[in-house]
PQR file with spaces between the fields and no chain letter, atoms N, CA, C, O and H, PARSE charges and radii, in Angstrom:
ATOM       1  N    UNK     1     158.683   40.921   96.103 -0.4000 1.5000
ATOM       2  CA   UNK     1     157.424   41.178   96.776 -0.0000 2.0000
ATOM       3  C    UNK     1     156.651   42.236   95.979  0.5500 1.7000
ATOM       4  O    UNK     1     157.052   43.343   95.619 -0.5500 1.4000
ATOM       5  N    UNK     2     155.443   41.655   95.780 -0.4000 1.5000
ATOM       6  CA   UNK     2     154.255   43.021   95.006 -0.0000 2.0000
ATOM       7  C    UNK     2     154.581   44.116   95.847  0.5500 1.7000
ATOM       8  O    UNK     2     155.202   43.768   96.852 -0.5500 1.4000
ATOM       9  H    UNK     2     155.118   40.756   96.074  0.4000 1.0000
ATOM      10  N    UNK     3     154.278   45.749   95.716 -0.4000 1.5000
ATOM      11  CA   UNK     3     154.190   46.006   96.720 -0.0000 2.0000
ATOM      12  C    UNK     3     152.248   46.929   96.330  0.5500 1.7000
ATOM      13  O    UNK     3     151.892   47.230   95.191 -0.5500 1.4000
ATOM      14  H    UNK     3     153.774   46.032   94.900  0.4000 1.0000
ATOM      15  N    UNK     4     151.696   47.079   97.140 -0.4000 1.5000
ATOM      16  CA   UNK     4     150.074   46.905   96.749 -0.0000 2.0000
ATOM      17  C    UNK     4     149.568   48.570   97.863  0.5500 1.7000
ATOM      18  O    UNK     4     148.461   49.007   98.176 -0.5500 1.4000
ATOM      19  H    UNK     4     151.985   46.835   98.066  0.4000 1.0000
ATOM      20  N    UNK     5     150.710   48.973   98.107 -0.4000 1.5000
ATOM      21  CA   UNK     5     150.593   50.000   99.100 -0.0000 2.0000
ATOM      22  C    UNK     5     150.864   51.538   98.623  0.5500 1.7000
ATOM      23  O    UNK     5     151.977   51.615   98.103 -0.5500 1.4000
ATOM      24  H    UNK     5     151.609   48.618   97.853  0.4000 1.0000
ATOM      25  N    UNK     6     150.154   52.812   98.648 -0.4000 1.5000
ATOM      26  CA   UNK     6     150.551   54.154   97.662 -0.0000 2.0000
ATOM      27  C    UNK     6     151.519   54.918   99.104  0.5500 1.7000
ATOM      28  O    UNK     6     150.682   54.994  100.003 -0.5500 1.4000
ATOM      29  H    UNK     6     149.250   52.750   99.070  0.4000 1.0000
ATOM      30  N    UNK     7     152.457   55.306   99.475 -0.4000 1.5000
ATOM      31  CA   UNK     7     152.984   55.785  100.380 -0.0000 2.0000
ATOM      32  C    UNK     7     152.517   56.899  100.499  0.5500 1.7000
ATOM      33  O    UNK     7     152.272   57.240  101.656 -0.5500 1.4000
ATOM      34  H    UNK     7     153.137   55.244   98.744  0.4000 1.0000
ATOM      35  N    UNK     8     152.226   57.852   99.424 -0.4000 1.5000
ATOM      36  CA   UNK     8     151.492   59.254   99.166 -0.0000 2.0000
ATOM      37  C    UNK     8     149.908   59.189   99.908  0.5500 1.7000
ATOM      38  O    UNK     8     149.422   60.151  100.503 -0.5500 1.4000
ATOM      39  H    UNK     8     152.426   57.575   98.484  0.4000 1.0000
ATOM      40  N    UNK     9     149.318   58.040   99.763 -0.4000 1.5000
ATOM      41  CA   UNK     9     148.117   57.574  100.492 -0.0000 2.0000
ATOM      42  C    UNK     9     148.248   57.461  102.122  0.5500 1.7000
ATOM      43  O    UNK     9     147.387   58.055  102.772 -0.5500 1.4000
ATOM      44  H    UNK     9     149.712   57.259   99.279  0.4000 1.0000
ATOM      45  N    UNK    10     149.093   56.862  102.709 -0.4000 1.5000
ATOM      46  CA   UNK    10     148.869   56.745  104.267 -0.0000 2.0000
ATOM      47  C    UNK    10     149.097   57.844  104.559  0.5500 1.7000
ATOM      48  O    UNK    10     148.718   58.178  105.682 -0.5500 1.4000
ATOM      49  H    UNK    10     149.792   56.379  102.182  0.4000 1.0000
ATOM      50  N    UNK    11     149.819   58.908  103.684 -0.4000 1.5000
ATOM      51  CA   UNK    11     150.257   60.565  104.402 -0.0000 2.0000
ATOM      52  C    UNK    11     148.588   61.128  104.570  0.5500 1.7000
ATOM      53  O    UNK    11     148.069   61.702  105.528 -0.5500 1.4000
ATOM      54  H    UNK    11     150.127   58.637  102.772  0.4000 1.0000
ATOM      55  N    UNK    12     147.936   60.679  103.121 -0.4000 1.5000
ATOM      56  CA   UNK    12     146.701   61.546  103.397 -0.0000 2.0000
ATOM      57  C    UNK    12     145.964   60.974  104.297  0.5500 1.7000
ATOM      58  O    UNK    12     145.338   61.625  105.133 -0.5500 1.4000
ATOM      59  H    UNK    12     148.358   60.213  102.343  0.4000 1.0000
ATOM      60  N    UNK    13     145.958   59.975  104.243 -0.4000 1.5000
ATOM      61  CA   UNK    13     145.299   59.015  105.838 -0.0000 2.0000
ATOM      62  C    UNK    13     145.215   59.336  107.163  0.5500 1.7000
ATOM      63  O    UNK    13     144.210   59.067  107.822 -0.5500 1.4000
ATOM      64  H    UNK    13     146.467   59.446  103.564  0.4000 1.0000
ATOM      65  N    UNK    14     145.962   59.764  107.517 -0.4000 1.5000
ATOM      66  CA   UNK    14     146.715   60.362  108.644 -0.0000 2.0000
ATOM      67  C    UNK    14     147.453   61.581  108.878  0.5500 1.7000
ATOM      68  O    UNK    14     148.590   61.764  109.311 -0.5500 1.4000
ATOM      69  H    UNK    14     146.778   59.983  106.982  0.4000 1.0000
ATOM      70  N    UNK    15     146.417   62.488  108.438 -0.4000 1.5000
ATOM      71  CA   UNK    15     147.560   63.733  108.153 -0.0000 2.0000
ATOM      72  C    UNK    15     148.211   64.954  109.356  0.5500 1.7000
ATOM      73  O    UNK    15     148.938   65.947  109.322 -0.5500 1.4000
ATOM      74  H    UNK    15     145.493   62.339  108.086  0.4000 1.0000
ATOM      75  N    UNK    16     147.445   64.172  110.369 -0.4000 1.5000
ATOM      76  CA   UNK    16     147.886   64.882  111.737 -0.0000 2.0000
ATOM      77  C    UNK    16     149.163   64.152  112.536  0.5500 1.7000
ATOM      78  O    UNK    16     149.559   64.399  113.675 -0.5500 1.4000
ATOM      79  H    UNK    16     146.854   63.366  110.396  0.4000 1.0000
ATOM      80  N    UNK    17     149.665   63.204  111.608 -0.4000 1.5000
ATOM      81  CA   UNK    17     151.219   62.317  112.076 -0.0000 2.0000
ATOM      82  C    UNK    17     151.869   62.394  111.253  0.5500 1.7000
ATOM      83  O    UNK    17     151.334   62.413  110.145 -0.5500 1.4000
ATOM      84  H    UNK    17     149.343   63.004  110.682  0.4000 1.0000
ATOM      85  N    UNK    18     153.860   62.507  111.360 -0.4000 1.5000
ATOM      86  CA   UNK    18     154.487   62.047  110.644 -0.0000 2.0000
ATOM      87  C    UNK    18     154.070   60.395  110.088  0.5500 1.7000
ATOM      88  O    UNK    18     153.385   59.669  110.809 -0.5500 1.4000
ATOM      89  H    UNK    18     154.295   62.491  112.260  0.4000 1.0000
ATOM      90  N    UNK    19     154.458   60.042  109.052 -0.4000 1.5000
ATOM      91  CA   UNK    19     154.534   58.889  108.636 -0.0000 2.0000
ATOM      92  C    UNK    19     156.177   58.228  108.376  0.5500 1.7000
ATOM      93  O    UNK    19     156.845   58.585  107.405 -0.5500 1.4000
ATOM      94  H    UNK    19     155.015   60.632  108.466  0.4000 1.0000
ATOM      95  N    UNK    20     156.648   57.301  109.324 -0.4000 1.5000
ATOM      96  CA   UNK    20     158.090   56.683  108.863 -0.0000 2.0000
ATOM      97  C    UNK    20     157.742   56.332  107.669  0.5500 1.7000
ATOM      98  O    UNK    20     156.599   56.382  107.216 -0.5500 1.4000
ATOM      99  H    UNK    20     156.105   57.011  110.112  0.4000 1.0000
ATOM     100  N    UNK    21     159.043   55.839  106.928 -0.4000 1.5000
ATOM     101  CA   UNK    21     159.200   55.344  105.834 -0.0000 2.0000
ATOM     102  C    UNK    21     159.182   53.523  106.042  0.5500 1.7000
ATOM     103  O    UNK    21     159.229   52.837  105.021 -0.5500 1.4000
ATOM     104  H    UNK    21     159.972   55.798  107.296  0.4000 1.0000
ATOM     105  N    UNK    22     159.133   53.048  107.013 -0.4000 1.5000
ATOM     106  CA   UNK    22     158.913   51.722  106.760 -0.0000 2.0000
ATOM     107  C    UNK    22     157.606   50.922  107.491  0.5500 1.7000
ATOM     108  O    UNK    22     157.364   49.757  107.808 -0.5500 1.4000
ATOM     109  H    UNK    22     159.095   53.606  107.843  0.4000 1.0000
ATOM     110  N    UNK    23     156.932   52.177  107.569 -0.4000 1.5000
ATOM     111  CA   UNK    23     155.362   51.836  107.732 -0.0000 2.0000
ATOM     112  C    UNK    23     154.595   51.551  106.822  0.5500 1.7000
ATOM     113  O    UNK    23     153.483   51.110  107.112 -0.5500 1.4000
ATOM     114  H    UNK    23     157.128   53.123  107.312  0.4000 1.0000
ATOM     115  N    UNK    24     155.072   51.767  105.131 -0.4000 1.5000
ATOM     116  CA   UNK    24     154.419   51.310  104.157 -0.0000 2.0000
ATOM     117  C    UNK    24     154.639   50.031  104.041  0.5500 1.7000
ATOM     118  O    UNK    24     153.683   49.260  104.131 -0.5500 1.4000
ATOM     119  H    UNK    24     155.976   52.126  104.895  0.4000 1.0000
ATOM     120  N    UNK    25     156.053   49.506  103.798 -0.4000 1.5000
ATOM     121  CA   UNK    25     156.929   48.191  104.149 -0.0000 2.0000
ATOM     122  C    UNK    25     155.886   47.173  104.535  0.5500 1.7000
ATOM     123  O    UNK    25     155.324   46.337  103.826 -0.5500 1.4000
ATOM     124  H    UNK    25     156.830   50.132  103.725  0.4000 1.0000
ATOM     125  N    UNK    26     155.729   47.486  106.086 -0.4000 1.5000
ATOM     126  CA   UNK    26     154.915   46.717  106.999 -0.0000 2.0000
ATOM     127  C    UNK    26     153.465   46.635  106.652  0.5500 1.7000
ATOM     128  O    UNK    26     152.697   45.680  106.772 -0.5500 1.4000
ATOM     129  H    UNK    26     156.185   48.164  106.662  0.4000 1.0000
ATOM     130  N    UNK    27     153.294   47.604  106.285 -0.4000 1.5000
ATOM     131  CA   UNK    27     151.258   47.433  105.768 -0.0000 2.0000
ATOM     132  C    UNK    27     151.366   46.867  104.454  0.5500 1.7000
ATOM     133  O    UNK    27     150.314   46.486  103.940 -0.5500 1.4000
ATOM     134  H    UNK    27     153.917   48.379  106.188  0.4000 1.0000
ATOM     135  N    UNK    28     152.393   46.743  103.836 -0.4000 1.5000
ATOM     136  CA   UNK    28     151.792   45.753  102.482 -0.0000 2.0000
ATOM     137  C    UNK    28     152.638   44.419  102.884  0.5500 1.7000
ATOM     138  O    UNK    28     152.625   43.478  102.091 -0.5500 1.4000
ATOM     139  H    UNK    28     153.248   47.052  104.254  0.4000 1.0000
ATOM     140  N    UNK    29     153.143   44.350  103.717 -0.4000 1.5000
ATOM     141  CA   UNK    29     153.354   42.853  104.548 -0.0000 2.0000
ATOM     142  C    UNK    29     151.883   42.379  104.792  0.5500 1.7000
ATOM     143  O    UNK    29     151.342   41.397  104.283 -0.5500 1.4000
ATOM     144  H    UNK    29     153.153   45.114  104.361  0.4000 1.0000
ATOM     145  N    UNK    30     151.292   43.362  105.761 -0.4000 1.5000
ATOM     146  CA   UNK    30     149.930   42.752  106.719 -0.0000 2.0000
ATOM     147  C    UNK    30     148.837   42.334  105.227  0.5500 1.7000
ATOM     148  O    UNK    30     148.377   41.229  104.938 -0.5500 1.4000
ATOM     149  H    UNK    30     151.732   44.160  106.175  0.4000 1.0000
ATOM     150  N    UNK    31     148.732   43.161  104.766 -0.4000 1.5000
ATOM     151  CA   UNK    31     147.877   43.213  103.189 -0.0000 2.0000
ATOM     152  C    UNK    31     148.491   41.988  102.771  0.5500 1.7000
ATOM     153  O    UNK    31     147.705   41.088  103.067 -0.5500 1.4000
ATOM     154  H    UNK    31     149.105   44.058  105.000  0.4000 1.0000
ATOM     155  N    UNK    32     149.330   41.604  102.326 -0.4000 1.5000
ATOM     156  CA   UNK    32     149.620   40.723  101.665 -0.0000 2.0000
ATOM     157  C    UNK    32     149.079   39.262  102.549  0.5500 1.7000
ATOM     158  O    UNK    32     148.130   38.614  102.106 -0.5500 1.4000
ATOM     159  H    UNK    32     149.969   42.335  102.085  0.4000 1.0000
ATOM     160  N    UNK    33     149.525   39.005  103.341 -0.4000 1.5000
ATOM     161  CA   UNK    33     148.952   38.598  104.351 -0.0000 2.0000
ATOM     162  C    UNK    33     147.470   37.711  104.811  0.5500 1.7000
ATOM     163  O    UNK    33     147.059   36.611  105.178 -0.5500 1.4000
ATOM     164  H    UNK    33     150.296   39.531  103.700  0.4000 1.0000
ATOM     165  N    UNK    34     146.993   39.313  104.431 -0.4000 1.5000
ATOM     166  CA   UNK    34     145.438   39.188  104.505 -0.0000 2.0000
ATOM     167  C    UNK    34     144.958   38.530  103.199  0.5500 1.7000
ATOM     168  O    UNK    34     143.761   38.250  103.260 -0.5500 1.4000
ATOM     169  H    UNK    34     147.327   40.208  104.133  0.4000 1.0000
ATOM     170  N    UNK    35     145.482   38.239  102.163 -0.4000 1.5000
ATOM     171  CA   UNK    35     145.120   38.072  100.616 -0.0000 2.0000
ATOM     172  C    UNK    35     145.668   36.777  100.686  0.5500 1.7000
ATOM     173  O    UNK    35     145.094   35.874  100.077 -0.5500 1.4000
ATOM     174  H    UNK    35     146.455   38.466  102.113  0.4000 1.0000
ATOM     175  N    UNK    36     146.905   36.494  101.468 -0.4000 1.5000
ATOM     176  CA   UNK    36     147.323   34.774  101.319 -0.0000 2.0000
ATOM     177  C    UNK    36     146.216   33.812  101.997  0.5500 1.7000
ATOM     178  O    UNK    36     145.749   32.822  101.435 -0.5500 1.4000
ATOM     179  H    UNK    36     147.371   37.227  101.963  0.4000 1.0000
ATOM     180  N    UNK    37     145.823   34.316  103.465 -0.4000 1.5000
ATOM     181  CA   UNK    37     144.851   33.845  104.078 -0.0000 2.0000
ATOM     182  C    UNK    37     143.234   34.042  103.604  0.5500 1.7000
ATOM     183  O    UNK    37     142.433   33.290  104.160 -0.5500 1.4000
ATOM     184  H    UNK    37     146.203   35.121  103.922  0.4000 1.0000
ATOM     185  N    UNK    38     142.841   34.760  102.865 -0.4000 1.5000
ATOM     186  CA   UNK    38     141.838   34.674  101.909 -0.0000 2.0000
ATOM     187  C    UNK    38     141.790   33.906  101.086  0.5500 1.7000
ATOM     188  O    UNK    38     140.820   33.183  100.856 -0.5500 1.4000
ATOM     189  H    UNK    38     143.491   35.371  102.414  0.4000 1.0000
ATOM     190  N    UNK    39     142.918   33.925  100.439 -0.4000 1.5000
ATOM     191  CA   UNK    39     142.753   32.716   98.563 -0.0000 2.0000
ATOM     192  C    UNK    39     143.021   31.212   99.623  0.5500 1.7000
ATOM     193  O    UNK    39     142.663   30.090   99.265 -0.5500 1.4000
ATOM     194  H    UNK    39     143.705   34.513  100.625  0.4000 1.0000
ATOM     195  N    UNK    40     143.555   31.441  100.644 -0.4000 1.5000
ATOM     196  CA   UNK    40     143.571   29.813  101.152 -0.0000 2.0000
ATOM     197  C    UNK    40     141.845   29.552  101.427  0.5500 1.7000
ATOM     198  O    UNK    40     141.196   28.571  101.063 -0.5500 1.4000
ATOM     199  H    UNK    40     143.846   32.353  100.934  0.4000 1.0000
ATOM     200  N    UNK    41     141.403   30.628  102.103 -0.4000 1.5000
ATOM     201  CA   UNK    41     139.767   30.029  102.254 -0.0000 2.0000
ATOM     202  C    UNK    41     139.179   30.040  101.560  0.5500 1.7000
ATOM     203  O    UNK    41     138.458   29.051  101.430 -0.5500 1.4000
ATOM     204  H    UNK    41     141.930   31.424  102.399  0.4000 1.0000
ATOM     205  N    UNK    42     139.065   31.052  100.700 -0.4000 1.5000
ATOM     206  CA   UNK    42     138.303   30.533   98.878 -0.0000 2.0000
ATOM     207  C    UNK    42     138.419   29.404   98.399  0.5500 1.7000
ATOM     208  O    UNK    42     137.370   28.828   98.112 -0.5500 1.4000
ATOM     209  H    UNK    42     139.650   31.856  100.806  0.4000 1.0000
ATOM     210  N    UNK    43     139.576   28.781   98.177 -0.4000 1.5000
ATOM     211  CA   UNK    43     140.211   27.784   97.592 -0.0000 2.0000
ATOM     212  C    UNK    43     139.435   26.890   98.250  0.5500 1.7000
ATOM     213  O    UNK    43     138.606   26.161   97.705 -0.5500 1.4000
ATOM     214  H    UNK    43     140.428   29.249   98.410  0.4000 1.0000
ATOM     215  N    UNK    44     139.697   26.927   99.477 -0.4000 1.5000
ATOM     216  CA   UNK    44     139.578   25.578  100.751 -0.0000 2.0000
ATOM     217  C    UNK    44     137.395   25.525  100.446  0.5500 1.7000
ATOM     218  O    UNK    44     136.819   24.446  100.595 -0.5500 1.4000
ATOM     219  H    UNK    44     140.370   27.519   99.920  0.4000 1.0000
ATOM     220  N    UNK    45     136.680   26.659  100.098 -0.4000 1.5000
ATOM     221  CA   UNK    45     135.459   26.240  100.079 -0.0000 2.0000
ATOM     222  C    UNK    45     134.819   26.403   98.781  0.5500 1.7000
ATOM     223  O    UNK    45     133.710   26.888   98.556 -0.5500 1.4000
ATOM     224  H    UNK    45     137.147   27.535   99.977  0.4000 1.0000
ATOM     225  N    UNK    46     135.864   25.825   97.766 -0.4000 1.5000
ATOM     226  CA   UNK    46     135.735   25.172   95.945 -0.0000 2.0000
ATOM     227  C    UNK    46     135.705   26.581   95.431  0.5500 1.7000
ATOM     228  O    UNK    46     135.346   26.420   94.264 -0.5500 1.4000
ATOM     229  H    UNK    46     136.766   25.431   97.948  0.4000 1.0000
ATOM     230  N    UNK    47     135.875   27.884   95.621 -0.4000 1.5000
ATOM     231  CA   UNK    47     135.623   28.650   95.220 -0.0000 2.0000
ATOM     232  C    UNK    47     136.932   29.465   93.987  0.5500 1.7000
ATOM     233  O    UNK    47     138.058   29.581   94.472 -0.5500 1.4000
ATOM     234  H    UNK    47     136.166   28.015   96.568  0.4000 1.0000
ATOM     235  N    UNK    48     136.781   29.874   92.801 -0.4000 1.5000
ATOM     236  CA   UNK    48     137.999   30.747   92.592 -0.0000 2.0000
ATOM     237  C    UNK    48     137.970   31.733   92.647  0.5500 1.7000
ATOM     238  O    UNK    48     138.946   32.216   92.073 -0.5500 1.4000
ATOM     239  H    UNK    48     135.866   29.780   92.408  0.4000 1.0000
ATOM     240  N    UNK    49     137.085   32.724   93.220 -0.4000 1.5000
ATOM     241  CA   UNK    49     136.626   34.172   93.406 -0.0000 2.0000
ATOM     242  C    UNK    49     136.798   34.194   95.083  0.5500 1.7000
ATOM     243  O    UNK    49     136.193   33.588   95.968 -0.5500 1.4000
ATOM     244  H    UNK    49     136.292   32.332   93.686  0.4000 1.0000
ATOM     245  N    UNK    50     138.283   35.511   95.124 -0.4000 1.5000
ATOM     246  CA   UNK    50     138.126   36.023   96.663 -0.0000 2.0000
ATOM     247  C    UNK    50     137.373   36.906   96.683  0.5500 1.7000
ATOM     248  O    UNK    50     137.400   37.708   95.749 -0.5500 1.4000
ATOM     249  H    UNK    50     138.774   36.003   94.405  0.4000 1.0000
ATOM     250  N    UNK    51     136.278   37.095   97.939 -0.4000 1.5000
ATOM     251  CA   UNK    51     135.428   37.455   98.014 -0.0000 2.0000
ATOM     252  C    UNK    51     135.679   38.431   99.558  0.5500 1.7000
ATOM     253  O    UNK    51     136.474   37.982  100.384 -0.5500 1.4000
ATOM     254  H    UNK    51     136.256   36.444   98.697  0.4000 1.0000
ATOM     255  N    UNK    52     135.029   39.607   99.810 -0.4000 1.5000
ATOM     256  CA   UNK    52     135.042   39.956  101.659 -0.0000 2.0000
ATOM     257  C    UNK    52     135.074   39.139  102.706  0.5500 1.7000
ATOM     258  O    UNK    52     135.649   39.275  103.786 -0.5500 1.4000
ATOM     259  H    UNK    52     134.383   39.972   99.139  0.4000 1.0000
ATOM     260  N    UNK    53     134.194   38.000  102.167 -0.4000 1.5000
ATOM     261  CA   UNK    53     134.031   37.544  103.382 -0.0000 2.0000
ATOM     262  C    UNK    53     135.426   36.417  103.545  0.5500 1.7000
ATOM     263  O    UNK    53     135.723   35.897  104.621 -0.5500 1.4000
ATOM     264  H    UNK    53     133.727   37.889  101.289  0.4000 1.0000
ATOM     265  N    UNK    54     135.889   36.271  102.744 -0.4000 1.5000
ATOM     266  CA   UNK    54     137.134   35.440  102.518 -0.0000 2.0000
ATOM     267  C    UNK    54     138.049   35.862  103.632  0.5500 1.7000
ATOM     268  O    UNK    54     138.666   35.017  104.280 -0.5500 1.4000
ATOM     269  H    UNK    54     135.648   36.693  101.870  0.4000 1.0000
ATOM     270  N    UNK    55     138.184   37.561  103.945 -0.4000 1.5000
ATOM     271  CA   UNK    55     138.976   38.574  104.167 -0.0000 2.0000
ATOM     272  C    UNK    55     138.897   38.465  105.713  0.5500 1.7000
ATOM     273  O    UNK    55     139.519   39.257  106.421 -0.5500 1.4000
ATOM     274  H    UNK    55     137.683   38.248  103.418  0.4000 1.0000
């Protein structure tokens, strides 16, 4: 699995919570996710550029 997530980043994100360690895990699950279901709708409307609105 890519992983597409900075763990050092969600600390600064949120810096008034601990952060678990397998909350990064899970957000580059959802991310990933979000990028499979994008290139399927790009694809699906002739396009090879994912785009926002893909997203």
């Amino acid at each position: 699995m890519v992983n597409l997530i900075v763990k050092s980043k969600i600390k600064s994100a949120v810096p008034d919570l601990s952060v678990s360690s397998d909350v990064s895990d899970e957000l580059n699950k959802k991310v990933l996710e979000l990028l499979e279901k994008g290139t399927k709708r790009a694809k699906l409307n002739g396009r090879r550029t994912l785009q926002a609105k893909d997203l």
